[in-house]
C-alpha positions as CSV (number, residue, x, y, z in Angstrom):
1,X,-40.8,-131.4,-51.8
2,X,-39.0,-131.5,-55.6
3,X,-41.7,-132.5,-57.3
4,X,-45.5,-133.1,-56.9
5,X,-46.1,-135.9,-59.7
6,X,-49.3,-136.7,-61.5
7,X,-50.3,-139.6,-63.0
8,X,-53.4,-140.3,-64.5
9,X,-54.2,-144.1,-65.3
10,X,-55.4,-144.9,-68.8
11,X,-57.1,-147.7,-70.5
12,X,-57.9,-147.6,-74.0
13,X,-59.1,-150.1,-76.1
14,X,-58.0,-150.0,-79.9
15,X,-59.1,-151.9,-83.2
16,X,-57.3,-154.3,-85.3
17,X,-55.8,-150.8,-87.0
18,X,-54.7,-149.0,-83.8
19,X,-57.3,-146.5,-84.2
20,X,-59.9,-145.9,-81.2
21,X,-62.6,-148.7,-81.1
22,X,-65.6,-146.8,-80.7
23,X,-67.9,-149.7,-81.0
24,X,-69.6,-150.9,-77.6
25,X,-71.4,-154.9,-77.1
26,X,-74.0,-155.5,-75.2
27,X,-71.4,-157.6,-73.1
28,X,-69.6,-154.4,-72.1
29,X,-72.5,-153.5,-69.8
30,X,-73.3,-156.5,-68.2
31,X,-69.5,-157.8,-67.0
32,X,-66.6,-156.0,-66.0
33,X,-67.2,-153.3,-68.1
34,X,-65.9,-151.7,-71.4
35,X,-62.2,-152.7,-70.6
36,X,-59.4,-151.6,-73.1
37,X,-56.9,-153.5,-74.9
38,X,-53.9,-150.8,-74.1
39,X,-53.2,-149.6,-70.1
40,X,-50.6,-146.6,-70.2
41,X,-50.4,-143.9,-67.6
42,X,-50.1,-140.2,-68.6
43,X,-47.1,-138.1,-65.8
44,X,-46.8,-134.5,-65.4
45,X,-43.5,-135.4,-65.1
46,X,-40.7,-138.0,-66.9
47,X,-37.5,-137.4,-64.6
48,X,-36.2,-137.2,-61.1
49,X,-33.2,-137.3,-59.4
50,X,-32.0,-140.4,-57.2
51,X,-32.9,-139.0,-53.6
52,X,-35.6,-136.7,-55.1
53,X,-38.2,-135.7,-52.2
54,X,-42.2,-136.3,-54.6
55,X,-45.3,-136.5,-54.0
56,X,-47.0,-138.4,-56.3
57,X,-50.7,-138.6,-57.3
58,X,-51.9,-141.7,-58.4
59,X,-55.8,-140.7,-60.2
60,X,-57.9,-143.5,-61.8
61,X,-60.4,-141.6,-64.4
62,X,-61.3,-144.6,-66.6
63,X,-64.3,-145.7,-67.1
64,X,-64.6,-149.4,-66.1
65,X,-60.8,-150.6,-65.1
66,X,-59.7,-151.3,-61.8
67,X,-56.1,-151.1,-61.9
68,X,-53.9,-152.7,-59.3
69,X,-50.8,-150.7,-59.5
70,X,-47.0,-151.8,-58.0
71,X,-44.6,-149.1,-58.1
72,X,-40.6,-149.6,-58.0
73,X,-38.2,-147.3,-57.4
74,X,-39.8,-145.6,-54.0
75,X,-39.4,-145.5,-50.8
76,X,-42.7,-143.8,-48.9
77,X,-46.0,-144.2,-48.0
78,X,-49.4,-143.6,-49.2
79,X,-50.9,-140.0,-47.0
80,X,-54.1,-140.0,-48.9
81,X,-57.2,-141.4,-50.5
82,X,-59.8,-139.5,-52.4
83,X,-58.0,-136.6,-51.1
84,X,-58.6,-137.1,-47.8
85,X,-55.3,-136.7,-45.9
86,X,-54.7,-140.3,-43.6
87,X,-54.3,-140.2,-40.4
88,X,-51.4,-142.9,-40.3
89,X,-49.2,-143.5,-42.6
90,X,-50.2,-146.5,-45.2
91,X,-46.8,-148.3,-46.5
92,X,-47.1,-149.2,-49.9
93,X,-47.5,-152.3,-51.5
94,X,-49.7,-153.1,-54.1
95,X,-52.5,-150.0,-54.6
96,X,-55.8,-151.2,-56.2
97,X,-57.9,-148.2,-58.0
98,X,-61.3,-148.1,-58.5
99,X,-62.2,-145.7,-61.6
100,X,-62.5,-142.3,-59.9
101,X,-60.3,-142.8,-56.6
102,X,-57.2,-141.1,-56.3
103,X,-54.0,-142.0,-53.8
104,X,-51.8,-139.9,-53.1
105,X,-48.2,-141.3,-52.3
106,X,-44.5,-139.4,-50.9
107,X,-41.8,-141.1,-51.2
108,X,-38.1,-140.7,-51.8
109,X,-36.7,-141.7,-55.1
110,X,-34.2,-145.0,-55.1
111,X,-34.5,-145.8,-58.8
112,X,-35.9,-145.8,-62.1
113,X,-39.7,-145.1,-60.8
114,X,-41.6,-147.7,-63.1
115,X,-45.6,-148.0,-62.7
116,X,-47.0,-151.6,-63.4
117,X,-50.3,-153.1,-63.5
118,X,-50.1,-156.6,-61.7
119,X,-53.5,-158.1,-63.2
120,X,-53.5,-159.8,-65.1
121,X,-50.4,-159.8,-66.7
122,X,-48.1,-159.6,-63.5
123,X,-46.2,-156.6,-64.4
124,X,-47.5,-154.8,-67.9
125,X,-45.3,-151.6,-66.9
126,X,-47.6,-148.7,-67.5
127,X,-44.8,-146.0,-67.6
128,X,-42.3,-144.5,-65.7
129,X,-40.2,-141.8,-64.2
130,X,-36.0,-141.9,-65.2
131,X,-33.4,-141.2,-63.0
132,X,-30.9,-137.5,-64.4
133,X,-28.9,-136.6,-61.7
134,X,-28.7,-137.0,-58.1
135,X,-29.2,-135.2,-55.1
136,X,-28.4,-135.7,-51.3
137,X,-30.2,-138.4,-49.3
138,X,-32.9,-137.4,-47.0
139,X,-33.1,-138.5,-43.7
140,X,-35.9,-137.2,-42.3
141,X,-38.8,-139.7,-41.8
142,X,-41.9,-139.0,-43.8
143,X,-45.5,-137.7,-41.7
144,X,-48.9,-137.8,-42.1
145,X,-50.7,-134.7,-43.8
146,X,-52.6,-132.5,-42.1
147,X,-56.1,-133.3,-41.5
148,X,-58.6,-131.6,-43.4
149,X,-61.4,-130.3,-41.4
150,X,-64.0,-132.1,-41.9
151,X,-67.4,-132.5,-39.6
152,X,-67.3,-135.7,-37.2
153,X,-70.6,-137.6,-37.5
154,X,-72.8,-137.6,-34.0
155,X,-75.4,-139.7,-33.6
156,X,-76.9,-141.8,-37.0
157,X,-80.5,-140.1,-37.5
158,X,-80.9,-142.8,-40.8
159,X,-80.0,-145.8,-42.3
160,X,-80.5,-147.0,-45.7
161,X,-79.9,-150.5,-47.2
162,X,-78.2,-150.5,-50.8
163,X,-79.0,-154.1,-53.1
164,X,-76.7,-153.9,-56.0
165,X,-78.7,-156.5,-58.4
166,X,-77.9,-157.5,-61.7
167,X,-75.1,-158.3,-64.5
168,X,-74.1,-161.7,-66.0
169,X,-75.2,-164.7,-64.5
170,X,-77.1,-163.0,-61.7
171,X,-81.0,-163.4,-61.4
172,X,-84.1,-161.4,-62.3
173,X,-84.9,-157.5,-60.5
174,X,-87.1,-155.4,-61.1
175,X,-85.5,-152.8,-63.1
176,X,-85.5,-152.6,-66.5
177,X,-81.4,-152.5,-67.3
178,X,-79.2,-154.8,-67.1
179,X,-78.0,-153.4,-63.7
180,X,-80.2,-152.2,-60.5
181,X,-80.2,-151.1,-56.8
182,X,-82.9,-152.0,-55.1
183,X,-84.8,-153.0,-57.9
184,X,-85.2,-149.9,-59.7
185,X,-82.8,-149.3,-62.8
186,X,-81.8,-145.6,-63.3
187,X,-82.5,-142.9,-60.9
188,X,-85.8,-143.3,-58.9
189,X,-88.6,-140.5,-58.2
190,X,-87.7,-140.8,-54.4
191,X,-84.0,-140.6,-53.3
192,X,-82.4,-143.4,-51.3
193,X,-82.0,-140.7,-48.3
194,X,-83.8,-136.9,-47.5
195,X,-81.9,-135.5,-44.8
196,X,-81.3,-132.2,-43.2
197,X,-78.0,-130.7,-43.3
198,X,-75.7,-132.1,-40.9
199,X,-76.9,-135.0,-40.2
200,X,-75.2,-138.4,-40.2
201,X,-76.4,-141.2,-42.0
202,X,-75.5,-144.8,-42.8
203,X,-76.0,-146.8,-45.3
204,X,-75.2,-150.8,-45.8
205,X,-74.2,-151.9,-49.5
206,X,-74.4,-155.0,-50.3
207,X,-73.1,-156.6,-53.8
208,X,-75.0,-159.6,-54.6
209,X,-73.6,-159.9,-58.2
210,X,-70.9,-161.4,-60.1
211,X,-68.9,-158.2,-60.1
212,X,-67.2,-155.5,-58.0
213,X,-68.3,-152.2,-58.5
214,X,-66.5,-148.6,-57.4
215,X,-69.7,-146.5,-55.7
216,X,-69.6,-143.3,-55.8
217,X,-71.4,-140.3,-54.4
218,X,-71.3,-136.6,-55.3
219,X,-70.9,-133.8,-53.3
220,X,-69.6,-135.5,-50.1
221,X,-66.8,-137.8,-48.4
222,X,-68.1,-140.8,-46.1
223,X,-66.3,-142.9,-44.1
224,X,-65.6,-146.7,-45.2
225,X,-66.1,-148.9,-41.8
226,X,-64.8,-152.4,-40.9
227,X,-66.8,-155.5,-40.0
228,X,-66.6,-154.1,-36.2
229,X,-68.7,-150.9,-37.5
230,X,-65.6,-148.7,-36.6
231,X,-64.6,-146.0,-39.1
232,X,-61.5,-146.4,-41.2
233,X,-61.1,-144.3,-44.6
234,X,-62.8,-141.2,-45.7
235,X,-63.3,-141.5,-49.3
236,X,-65.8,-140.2,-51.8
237,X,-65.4,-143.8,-53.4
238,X,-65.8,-147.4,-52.3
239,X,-65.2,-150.5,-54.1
240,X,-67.2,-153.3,-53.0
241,X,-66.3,-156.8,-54.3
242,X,-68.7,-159.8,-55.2
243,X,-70.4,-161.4,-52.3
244,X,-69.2,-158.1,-49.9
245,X,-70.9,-155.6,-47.5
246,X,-69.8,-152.3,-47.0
247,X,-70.8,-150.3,-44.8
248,X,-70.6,-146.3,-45.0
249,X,-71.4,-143.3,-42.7
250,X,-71.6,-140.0,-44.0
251,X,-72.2,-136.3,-42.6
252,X,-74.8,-134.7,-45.5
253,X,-73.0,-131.2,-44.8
254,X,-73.6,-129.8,-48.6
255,X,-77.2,-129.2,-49.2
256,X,-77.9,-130.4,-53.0
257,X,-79.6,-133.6,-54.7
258,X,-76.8,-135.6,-54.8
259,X,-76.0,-138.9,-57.2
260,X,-74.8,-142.3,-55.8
261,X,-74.1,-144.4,-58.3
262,X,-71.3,-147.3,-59.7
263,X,-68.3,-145.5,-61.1
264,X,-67.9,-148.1,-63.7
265,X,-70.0,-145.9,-65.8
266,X,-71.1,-149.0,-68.5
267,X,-73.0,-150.2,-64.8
268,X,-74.1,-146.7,-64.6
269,X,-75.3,-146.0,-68.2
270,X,-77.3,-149.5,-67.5
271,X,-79.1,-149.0,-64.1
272,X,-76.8,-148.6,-61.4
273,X,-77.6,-145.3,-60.0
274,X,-79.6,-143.4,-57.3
275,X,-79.5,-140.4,-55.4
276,X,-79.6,-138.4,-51.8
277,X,-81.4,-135.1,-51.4
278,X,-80.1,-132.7,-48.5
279,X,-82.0,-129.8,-47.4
């Protein structure tokens, strides 16, 4: 590998003097979020070579922007979400980014690598990494990473349903913020799940607002699974668009109380939230 690459997504919203807007409306928790009025990306790293071998890691730490990222100037793959190695190799196209998921990508260097956002301006180039020098093509094919050991779920000893409620134009629930999950806004007395450790639990989200959301839990990775139950992605962070189920199955292996919650934190700060307790 020449270089391992990070790049951390930014949004930033300025006033009408290019200083920081610190002012927050009401609107900001009930829609998309607190978006910003500037997207940039801060890299480790400015330069490569044409042919350089890097591995570069995509991170998403804003608070409300979903990014949807093309990248020219590589040939590779995507080898991880969340930083969960893949088991296949993912080709890339165009990456969407929830706040707080990560991708990581290797790839060979063909050009100018330039980082764009596609909504909604169809190519707002975010930064980049410039071609100095040159070094010998590769030509050995790209693999997977190795697995990271991780426990395999037996059988599921619960199941928990997960309402996400709330926002702009959606109806009354009984919490008191402008966001909840199953009718309660904030965290509740009683977690969503008390397990043992080890055990294998499911649990169905379903987004019956306007609005995606990125959930989030702490502590753990869970597998994403597709409409035929089967597993797909281990990631520590979903996005679930309007109208959409998802459905996850995590191994509580970490004993702790542990937060779920939307990772657009103006959803958070407003009632999205709940929590697991493993013992």
């Amino acid at each position: 590998m020449d270089q391992d690459i990070t790049a951390i997504l930014f949004d930033i919203r300025l006033d009408d003097t290019g200083q920081f807007d610190m002012e927050f409306d009401r609107a900001d928790f009930i829609t998309a979020g607190r978006l910003g009025n500037l997207m940039t990306t801060f890299l480790s790293s400015e330069q490569a070579r044409l042919g350089d071998h890097i591995r570069l890691r995509l991170i998403n730490p804003t608070p409300d922007r979903i990014f949807e990222i093309r990248i020219d100037g590589l040939t590779g793959f995507c080898v991880a979400y969340d930083g969960m190695p893949l088991p296949e190799l993912v080709s890339l196209g165009n990456l969407k980014l929830a706040p707080a998921q990560r991708i990581d990508i290797i790839a060979d260097v063909t050009g100018d690598v330039i980082l764009r956002e596609t909504v909604p301006s169809g190519g707002e180039e975010l930064g980049g990494i410039m071609l100095n020098g040159q070094r010998q093509i590769r030509s050995a094919p790209i693999a997977p990473l190795p697995a990271n050991l991780v426990p395999a779920p037996g059988e599921i000893t619960q199941t928990a349903d997960l309402f996400m409620q709330g926002g702009a134009g959606d109806g009354a629930h009984g919490g008191f913020g402008g966001w909840a999950f199953n009718d309660v806004s904030g965290l509740p007395n009683k977690p969503l799940i008390s397990a043992r450790r080890d055990e294998a639990v499911q649990v169905r989200m379903v987004n019956d607002t306007a609005f995606p959301h990125g959930i989030h839990l702490h502590g753990h990775h869970f597998w994403e699974t597709d409409q035929n139950g089967a597993r797909t992605h281990l990631r520590d962070t979903t996005l679930v668009a309007p109208g959409e189920t998802m459905t996850i199955v995590c191994v509580l292996d970490n004993p702790g109380a542990w937060m779920l919650h939307c990772h657009m934190l103006s959803h958070q700060a407003d009632g999205m939230a709940t929590w697991m307790q493993v013992s």
